[in-house]
C-alpha positions as CSV (number, residue, x, y, z in Angstrom):
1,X,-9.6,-16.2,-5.2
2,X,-9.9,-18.7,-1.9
3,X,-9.9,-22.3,-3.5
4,X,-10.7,-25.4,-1.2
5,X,-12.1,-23.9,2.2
6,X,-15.0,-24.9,4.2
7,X,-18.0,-22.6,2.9
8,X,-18.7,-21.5,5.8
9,X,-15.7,-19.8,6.3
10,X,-15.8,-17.9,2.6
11,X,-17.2,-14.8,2.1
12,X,-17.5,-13.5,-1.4
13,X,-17.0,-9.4,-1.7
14,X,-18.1,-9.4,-5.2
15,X,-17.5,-10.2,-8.8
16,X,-14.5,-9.8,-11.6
17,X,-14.9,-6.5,-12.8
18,X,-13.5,-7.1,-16.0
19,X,-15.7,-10.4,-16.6
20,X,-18.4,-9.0,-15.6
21,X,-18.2,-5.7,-17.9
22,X,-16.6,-7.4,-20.7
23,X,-18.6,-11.0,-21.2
24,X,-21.5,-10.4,-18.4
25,X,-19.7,-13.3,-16.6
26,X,-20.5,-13.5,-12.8
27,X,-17.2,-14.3,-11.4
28,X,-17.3,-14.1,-8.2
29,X,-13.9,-12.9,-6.2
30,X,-13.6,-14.8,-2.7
31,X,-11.7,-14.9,0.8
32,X,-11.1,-17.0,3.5
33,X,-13.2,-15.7,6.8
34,X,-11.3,-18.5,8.9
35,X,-9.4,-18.0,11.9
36,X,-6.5,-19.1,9.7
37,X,-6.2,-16.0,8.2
38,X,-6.6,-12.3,9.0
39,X,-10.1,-11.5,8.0
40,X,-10.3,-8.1,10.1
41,X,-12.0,-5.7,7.2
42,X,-11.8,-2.3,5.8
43,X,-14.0,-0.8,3.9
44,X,-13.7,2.7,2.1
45,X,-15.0,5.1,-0.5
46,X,-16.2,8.2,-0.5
47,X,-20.1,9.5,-0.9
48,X,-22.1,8.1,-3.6
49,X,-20.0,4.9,-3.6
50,X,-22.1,2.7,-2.8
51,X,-20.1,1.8,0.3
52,X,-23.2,1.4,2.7
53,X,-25.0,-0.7,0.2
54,X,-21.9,-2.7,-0.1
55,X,-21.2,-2.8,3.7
56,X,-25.0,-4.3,4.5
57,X,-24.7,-7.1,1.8
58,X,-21.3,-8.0,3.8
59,X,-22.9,-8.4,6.9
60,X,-25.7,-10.4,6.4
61,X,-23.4,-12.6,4.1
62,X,-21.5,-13.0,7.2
63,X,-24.3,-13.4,9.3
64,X,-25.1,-16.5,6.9
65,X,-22.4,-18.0,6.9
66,X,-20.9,-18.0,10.3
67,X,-24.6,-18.4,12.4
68,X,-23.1,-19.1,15.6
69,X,-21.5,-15.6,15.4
70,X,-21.8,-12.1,17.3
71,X,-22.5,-9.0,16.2
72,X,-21.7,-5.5,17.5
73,X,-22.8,-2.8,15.0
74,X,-21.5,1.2,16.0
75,X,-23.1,3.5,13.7
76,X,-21.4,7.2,15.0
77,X,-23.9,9.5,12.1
78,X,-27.0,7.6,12.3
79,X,-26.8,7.2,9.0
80,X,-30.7,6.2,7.6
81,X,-29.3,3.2,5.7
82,X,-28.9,1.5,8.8
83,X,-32.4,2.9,10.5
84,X,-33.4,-0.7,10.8
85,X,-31.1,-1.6,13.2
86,X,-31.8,0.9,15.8
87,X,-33.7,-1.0,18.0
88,X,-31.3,-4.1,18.2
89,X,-29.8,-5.2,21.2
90,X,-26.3,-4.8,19.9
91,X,-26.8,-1.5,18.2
92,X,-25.3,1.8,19.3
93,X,-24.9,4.9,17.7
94,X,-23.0,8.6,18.2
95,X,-22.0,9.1,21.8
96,X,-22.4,5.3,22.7
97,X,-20.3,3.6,20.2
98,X,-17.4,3.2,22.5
99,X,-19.9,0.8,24.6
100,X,-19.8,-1.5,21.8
101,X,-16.0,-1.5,21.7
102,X,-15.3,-1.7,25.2
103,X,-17.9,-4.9,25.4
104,X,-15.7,-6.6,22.5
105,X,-12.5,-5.6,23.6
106,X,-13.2,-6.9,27.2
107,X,-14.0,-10.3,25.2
108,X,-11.1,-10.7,23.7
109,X,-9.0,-10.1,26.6
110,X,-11.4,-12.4,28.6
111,X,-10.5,-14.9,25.5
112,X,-6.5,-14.3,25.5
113,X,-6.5,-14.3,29.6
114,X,-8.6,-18.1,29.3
115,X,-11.5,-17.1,31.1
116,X,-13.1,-17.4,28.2
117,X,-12.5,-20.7,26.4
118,X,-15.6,-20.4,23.3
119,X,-14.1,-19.5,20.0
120,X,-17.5,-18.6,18.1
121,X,-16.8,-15.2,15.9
122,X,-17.1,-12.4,17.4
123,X,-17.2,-9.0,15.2
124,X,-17.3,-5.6,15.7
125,X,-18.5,-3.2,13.0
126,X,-17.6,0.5,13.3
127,X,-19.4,2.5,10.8
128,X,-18.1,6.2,10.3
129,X,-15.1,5.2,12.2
130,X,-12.6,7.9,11.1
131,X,-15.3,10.3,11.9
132,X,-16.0,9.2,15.4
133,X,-12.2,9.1,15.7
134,X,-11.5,13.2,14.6
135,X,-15.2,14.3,16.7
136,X,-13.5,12.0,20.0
137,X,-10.1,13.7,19.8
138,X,-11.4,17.5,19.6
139,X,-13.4,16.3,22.5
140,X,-10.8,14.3,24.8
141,X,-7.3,13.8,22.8
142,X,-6.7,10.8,25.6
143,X,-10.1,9.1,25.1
144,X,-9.5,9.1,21.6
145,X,-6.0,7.7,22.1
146,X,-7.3,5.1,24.7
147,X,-10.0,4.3,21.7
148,X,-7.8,3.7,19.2
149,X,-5.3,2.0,21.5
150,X,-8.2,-0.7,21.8
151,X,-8.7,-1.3,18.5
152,X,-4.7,-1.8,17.6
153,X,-4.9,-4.7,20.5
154,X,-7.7,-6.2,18.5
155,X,-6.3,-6.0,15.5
156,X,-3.4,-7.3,16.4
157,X,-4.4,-10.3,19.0
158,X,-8.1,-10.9,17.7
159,X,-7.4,-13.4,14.6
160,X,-6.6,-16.3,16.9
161,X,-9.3,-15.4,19.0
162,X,-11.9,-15.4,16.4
163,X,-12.7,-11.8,17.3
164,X,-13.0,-9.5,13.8
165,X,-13.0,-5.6,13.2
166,X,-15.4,-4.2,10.4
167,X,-14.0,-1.0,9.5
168,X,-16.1,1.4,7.4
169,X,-15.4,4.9,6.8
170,X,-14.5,7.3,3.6
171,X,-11.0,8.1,4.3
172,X,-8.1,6.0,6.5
173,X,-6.2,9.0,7.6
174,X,-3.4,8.0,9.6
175,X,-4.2,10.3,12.5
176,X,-7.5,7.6,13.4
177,X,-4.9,4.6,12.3
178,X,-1.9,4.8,14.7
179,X,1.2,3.1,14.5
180,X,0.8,1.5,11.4
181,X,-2.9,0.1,12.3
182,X,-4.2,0.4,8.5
183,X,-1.5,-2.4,7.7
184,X,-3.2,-5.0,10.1
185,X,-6.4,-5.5,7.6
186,X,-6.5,-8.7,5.5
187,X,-9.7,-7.4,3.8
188,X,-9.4,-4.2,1.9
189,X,-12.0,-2.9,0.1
190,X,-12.3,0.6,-2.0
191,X,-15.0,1.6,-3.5
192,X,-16.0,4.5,-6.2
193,X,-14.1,7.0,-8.3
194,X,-10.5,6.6,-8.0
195,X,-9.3,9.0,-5.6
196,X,-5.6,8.5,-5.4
197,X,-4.7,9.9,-1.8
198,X,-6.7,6.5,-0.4
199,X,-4.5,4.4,-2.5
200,X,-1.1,5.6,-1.8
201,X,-2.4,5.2,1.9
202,X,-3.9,1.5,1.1
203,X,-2.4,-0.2,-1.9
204,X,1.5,2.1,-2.1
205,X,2.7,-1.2,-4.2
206,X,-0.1,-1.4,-6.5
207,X,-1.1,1.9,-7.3
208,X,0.0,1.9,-10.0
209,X,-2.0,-0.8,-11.2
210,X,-5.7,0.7,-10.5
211,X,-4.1,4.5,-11.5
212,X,-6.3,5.3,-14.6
213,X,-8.9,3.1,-14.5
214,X,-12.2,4.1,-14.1
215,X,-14.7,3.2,-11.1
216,X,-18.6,3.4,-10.8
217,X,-21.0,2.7,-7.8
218,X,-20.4,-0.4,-6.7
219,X,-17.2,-1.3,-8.3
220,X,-14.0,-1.0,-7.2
221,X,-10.6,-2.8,-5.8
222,X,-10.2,-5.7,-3.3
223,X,-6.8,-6.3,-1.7
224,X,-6.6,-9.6,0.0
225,X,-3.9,-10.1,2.5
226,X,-1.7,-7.5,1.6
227,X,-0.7,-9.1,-1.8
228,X,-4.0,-10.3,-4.0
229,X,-5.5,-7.2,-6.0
230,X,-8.7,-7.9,-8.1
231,X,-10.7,-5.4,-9.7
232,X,-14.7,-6.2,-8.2
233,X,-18.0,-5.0,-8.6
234,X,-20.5,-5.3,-5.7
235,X,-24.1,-6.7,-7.3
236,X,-27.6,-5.3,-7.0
237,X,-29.4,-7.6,-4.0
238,X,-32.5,-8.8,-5.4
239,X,-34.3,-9.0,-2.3
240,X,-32.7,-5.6,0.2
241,X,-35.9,-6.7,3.1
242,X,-34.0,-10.3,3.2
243,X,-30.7,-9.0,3.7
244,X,-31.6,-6.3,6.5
245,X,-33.7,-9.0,8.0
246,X,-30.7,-11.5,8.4
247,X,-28.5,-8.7,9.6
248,X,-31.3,-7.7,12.0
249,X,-31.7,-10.9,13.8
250,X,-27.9,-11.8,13.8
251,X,-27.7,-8.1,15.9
252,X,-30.3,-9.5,18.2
């Protein structure tokens, strides 16, 4: 858990599992959102677990706590748990999702190259993003490479730039993560039944560890920086308008 950093710079993913099943304790499990630390995000589990749900309370929590930041939300399905945002400026979905990424990759570069001196956070949220990956390679194998060349540069050069990739999707097959790529997230979140492919792809040194226990909708493991593994469970939002409304305006 992040101890002794400026608020606005913490996000909390969710409560201690165990607490909160065992005693009712609301515990919550934190990280550091800072520049100072890798805060690029990925976010996985399969139908039904409550990944979507989880990946809207993110965002406006993000949205709150980093107002002077940008937005860019690609939704590749459509998905209707994200209906709301459709008609937001930074909002694109299926075929124009690469618009979003080409706008916030030319950013960063702008940033990196100078011309750009403002450090506010930029991120970029790619919903469905393993999907989009497989659909763009049967469709142009180069695109797709040039795609996912993009979003290793960002990954890779956007920390100190205070530029951020949201990754969402159900499974991080290596053929959408090249060269290592799914090693460059500080943030890893997996959500639902235990499925143990995803964490011999994620978590190989702690495996182990989460191998036997039991997940429901909404619960799950969070790996912070490569090293920190908590057990979490994402809570109900008392008021769901509220949080799409936040997330609304901060994509406007």
């Amino acid at each position: 858990m992040t101890r002794n950093c400026d608020s606005s710079n913490i996000l909390t993913l969710g409560y201690d599992l165990d607490k909160w099943k065992l005693y009712g304790e609301k515990c919550p499990i934190t990280t550091d959102i800072s520049p100072a630390t890798n805060s690029h995000f990925l976010l996985c589990g399969m139908s039904g677990s409550g990944k979507s749900y989880a990946e809207q309370g993110y965002l406006a929590k993000l949205a709150l706590a980093q107002s002077d930041a940008e937005f860019f939300f690609s939704d590749y399905k459509g998905d209707d748990s994200f209906a709301y945002l459709r008609n937001c400026k930074r909002y694109c979905s299926f075929k124009s999702t690469l618009e979003n990424l080409d706008c916030v990759y030319n950013r960063l570069n702008s940033r990196l190259s100078g011309e750009d001196e403002t450090r506010h956070p930029i991120t970029l949220v790619w919903d469905e993003y393993m999907a989009n990956i497989l659909a763009l390679t049967a469709e142009d194998k180069k695109l797709a490479t040039t795609v996912m060349g993009k979003v290793s540069e960002i990954l890779l050069m956007g920390r100190s730039m205070s530029v951020r990739f949201l990754c969402s999707c159900q499974r991080p097959d290596a053929v959408a993560f090249p060269v290592g790529s799914r090693l460059n997230y500080g943030i890893v979140v997996i959500l639902g039944a235990y499925i143990r492919s995803i964490y011999e792809m994620l978590m190989p040194d702690h495996k182990e560890q989460v191998e036997g226990r039991e997940f429901g909708r909404g619960e799950g493991v969070a790996l912070l920086q490569g090293s920190d593994l908590h057990f979490i469970k994402i809570p109900t939002v008392k008021d769901a308008g509220r949080m799409e409304e936040i997330f609304k305006q901060a994509l406007s």
